[in-house]
N, C-alpha and C positions, 0 to 999 in steps of 0.2 A: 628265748626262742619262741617265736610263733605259732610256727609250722614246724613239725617235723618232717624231716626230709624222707621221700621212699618212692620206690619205685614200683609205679604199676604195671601189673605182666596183663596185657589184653588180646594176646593171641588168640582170635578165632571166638572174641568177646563181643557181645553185642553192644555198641554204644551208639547213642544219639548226638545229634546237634540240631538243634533250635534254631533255625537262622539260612538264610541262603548266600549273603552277600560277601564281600573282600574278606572280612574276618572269621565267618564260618568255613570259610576255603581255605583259607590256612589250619584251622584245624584238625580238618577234611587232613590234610598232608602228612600233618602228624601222627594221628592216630594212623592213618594206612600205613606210614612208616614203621609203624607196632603192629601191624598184621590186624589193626580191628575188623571188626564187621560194623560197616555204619551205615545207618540212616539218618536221612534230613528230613527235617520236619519245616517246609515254609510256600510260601505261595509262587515265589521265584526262585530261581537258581541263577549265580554266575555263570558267566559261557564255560569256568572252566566245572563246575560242579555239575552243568547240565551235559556236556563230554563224559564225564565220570560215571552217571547217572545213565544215558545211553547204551555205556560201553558194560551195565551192569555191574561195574567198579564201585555204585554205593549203590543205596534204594533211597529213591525220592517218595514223600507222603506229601501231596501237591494239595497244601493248605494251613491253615495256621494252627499253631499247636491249642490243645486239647485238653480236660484234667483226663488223668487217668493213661495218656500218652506215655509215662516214661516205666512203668512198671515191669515192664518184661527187658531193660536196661543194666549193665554193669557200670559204666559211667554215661556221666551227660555235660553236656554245653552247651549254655547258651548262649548263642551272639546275635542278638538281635537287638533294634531299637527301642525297643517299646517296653517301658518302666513295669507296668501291668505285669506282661509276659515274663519277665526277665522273676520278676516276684513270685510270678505262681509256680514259674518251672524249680524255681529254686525250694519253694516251702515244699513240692510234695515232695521233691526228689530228696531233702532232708528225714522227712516222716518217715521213709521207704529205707531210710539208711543206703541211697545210693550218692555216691561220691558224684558232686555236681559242681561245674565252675561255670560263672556266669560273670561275662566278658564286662574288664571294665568297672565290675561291683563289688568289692574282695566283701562284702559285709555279707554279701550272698551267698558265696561260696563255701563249700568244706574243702574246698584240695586250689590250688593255683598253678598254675605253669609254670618253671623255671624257664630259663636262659639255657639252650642246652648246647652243650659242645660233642659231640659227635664223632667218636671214635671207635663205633662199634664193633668189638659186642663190650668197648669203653664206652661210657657214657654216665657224662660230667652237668649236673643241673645247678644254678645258679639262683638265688631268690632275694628280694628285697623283702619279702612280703607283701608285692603288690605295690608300696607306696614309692619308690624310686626307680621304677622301667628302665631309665635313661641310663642312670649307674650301671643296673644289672646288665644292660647291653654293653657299656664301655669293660666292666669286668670281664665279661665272655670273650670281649675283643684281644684282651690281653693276653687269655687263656689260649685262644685259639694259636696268636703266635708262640707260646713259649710250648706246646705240645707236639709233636711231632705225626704226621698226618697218618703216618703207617702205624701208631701205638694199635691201633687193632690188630694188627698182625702179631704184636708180641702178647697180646693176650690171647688168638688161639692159640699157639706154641703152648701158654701156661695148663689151656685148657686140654688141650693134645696128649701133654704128658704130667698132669696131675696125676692121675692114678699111679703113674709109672714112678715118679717121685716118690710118693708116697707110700709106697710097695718095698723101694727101696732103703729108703729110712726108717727106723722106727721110730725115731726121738721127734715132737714136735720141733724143736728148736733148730735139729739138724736141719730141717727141711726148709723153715721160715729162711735159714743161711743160706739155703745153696738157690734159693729163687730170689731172693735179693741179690747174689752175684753174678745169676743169670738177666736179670733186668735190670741193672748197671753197669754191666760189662760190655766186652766185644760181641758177646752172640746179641743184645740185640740191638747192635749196630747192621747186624745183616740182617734183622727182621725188619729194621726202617728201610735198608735197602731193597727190600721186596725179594732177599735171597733165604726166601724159605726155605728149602731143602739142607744148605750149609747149615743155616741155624738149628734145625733140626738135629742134622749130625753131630755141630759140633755141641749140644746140648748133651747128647747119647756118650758122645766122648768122655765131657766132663763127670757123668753121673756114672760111667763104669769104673771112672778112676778116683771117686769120692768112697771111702771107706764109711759103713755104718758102724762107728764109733762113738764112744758118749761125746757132745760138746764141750768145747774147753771155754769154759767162762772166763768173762773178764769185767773189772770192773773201771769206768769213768770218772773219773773225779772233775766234775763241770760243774762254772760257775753260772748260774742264771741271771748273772747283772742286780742292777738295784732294783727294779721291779718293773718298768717301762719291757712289756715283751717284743718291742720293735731294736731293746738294746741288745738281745741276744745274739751270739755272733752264731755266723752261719753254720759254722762247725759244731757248736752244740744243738744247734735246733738238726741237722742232720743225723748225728749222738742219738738225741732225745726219740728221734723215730723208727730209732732201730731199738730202744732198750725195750728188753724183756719183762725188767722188774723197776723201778725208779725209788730210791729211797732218799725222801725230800726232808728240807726242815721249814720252818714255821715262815721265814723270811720269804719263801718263795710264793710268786706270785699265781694267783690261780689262773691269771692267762697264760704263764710260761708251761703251766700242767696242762693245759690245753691243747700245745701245742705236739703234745705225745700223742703216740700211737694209743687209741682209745683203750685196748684189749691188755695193756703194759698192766702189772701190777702194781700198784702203789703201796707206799708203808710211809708212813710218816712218822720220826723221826724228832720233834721240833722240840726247844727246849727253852723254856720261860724263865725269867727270873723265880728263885726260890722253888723252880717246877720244872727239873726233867722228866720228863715223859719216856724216854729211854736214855739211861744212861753214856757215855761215851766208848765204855767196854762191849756194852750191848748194842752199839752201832755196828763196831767193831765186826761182833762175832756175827751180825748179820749179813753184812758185805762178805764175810770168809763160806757162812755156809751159803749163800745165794750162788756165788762164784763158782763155790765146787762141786755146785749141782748143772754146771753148765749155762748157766742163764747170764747173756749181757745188762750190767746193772748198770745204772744211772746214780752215781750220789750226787744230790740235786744238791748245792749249797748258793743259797744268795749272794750278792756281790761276788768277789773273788775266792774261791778255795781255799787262797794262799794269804788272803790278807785278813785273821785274825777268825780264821775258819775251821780252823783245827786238821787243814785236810793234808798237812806235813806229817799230823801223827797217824790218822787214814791210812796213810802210803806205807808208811814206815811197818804197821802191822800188815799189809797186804804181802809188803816187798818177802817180810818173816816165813810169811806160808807160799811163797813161790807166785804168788796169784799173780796173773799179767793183770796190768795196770797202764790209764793213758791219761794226764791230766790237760783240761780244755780251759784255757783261761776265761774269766767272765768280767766286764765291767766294773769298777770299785764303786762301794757306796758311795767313799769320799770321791771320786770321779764325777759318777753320773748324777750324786744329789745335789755339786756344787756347780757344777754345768747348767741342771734343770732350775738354778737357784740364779744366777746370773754370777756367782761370786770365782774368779778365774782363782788357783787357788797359789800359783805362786804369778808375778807382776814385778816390773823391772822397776816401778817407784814404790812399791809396797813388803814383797817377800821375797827373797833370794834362794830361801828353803823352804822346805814342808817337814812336819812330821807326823806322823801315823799313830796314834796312842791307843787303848782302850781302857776307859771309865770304869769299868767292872770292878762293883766293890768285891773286896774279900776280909771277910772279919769286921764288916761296915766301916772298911776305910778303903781311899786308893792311893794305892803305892805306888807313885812313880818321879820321875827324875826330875824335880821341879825345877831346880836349878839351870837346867840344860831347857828345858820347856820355856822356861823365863826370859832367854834370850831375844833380843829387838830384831827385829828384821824377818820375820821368820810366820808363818801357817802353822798353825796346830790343830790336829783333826782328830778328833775324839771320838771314838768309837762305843755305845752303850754305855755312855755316861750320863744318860738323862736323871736315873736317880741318884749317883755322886755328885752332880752339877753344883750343888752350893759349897761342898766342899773343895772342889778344883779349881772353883769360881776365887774362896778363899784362899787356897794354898798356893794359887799363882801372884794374885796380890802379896801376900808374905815375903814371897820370892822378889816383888821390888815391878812386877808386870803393871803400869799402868792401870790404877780402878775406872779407867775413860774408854779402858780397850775396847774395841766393837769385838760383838756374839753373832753368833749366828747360830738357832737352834733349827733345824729341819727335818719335821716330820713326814713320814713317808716319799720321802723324795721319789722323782719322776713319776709319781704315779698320780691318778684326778686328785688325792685326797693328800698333795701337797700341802706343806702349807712352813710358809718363814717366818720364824720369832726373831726379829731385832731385839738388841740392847748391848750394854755394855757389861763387863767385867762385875761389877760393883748392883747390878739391876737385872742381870737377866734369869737371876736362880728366885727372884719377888713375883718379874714377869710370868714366869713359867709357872709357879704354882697359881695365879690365878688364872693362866690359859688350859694350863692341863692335858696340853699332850700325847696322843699314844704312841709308842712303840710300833716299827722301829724308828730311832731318831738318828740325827748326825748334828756332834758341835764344833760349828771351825769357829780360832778365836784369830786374832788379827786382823789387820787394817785392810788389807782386801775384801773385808766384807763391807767396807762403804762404797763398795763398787757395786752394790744389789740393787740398791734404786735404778740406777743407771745403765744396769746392765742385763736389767733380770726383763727375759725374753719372753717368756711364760705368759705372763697376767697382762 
């Protein structure tokens, strides 16, 4: 990030602008829209800045700027033509430590203009950083239709009766709940309708008949997909912005954490080969006491909850202590890594079945049902098999599986730092030690993987 985002308060603030013509006028707009006090500093004025200026709506300095000009200033701009100007206004107004943007030259500036969407006393700024204008306009364009034109009206309502809220609850949490039911509910449906007064009331209504009571927590059990955060389904990124607390593990992706409520507590959770970091007992007891402290918890699991996530046995300790509980499905690894990979994972000339396994040594072997895995016609998808790979590589040949079979090893699926290991049966556990792979991986074996060349959409 470039720029940090923030918002300047210039009420009754003395600011400058450098410049008389089209785009010192728009400026001109903005700031009086902020209540500033402005001055222009330039030899001309637009007709409409010269009306402005008349009407003692700004102060005209009828000439060209000056050193020594911006000193008695809270911010500055300048939009003028002239390379020279545009340089000097900007070094002093640096030295001076006053916030200065000059039009056009982001190299000059300390602050930049958003894109702003307009829903006061909302108000939504948008930025490229200067280098993509066009995007930051089409962005705003999209923004402006999906908001609703009255959303200022539901936020004085919020500001109306904060205190009064807040008087009434004592519990932060209680409170966060009952303005999120208020700001996605029917009351304010009648603040877009412009029926302030109902909204009001029936605000009053709601808040006499809400008990200050401690919160009843609850915890989520949501999948955050395989790491692409555009696969999260809508229902969780909804989830994720209401939780209080989020307790994540190592598979999840730092943009899907991104997409929480910044002020959410985080715990991380994550557990490596040969290295838990917490326990699974101690995952446990942290969902139980998070819950029954009132707090909406998040357990963050990558891929699917349900598919080799442990979050059956999650529930089943939740369900023991009474804890309400809702689980939100998430994208499979083997889904969305074999999708992002091009390899379809069952095919009407290739596999008729799938099977779901996990690789995870135990006692440096893995146990599982070769005989049945061995079978022709068929997908097998291995889950944290990467370091058992030479031995399931071997124990499926044993079993009579073609040593020609095509591999498929896939690291970090969906995400930049993709990447697909071909080979077969008999070569891909040679392959892999000399490519050397991180975690996490996915291995499908079967003949739908010679569908990657052909099919793989990515690269």
């Amino acid at each position: 990030m470039d720029y940090l985002p923030l918002f300047h308060k210039i009420t009754n603030k003395n600011c400058l602008i450098v410049g008389g013509g089209t785009v010192a006028t728009r400026k001109a707009r903005l700031l009086m829209k902020a209540n500033g006090n402005i001055t222009v500093i330039a030899p001309e004025l637009s007709e409409e800045l010269l009306q402005l200026a008349t009407a003692h709506k700004i102060t005209h300095i009828k000439r060209v700027f000056k050193r020594g000009d911006i000193q008695r200033y809270s911010l500055v701009i300048c939009a003028c033509n002239d390379k020279s100007t545009n340089a000097s206004v900007s070094k002093e107004a640096q030295q001076h430590n006053i916030p200065v943007n000059v039009v056009d030259q982001p190299e000059l500036c300390s602050f930049i203009f958003p894109a702003i969407v307009d829903r006061s006393p909302m108000t939504i700024g948008i930025s490229s950083g200067g280098i993509a204008p066009v995007l930051t306009r089409l962005t705003r364009a999209k923004l402006e239709t999906l908001l609703p034109q009255k959303l200022g009206n539901l936020a004085n309502l919020g500001t109306k009766f904060r205190q009064t809220v807040k008087d009434h609850f004592s519990n932060p949490e209680q409170r966060r709940i009952f303005w999120e039911a208020i700001f996605n509910g029917p009351i304010a449906d009648l603040s877009y309708q412009n029926k302030n007064k109902d909204a009001e009331t029936a605000l009053l209504n709601k808040l006499n008949a809400s008990k200050d009571t401690p919160a009843t927590g609850k915890v989520y059990l949501v999948g955050s997909g395989p790491g692409d955060p555009e696969l999260l389904t809508l229902k969780a990124l909804r989830i994720l912005q209401l939780a209080d607390t989020i307790v994540f593990d190592r598979l999840v992706s730092v943009e899907v954490l991104d997409l929480a409520r910044r002020d959410a507590e985080r715990i991380y959770v994550g557990k490596q080969r040969s290295k838990h970091t917490v326990s699974q007992d101690g995952i446990n007891d942290i969902l139980i006491k998070l819950a029954k402290q009132g707090k909406r918890v998040v357990r963050l699991k990558g891929g699917d909850p349900f598919m080799f996530g442990r979050g059956g046995e999650e529930i089943e300790t939740l369900a023991a202590e009474a804890i309400p509980f809702e689980v939100v499905p998430g994208i499979t690894a083997a889904s969305g890594c074999a999708s992002y990979a091009g390899i379809p994972l069952t095919h009407r000339d290739h596999a008729q079945s799938c099977m779901f396994v996990t690789g995870h040594l135990k006692d440096n072997t893995v146990n599982l049902d070769w005989d049945q895995l061995a079978k022709p016609n068929q997908t097998i998808v291995i889950y944290m098999g990467l370091i058992g790979l030479r031995q399931i590589s071997e124990k499926l040949m044993e079993r009579g599986l073609s040593n020609n079979t095509p591999v498929a090893l896939i690291q970090k699926g969906t995400t930049a730092e993709q990447q697909v290991i071909i080979s077969d049966l008999m070569g891909i556990a040679d392959k892999v030690d000399r490519i050397k792979p991180k975690p996490p991986t996915l291995i499908i074996i079967g003949t739908v993987v010679t569908l990657h060349n052909k099919l793989n959409w990515i690269n």
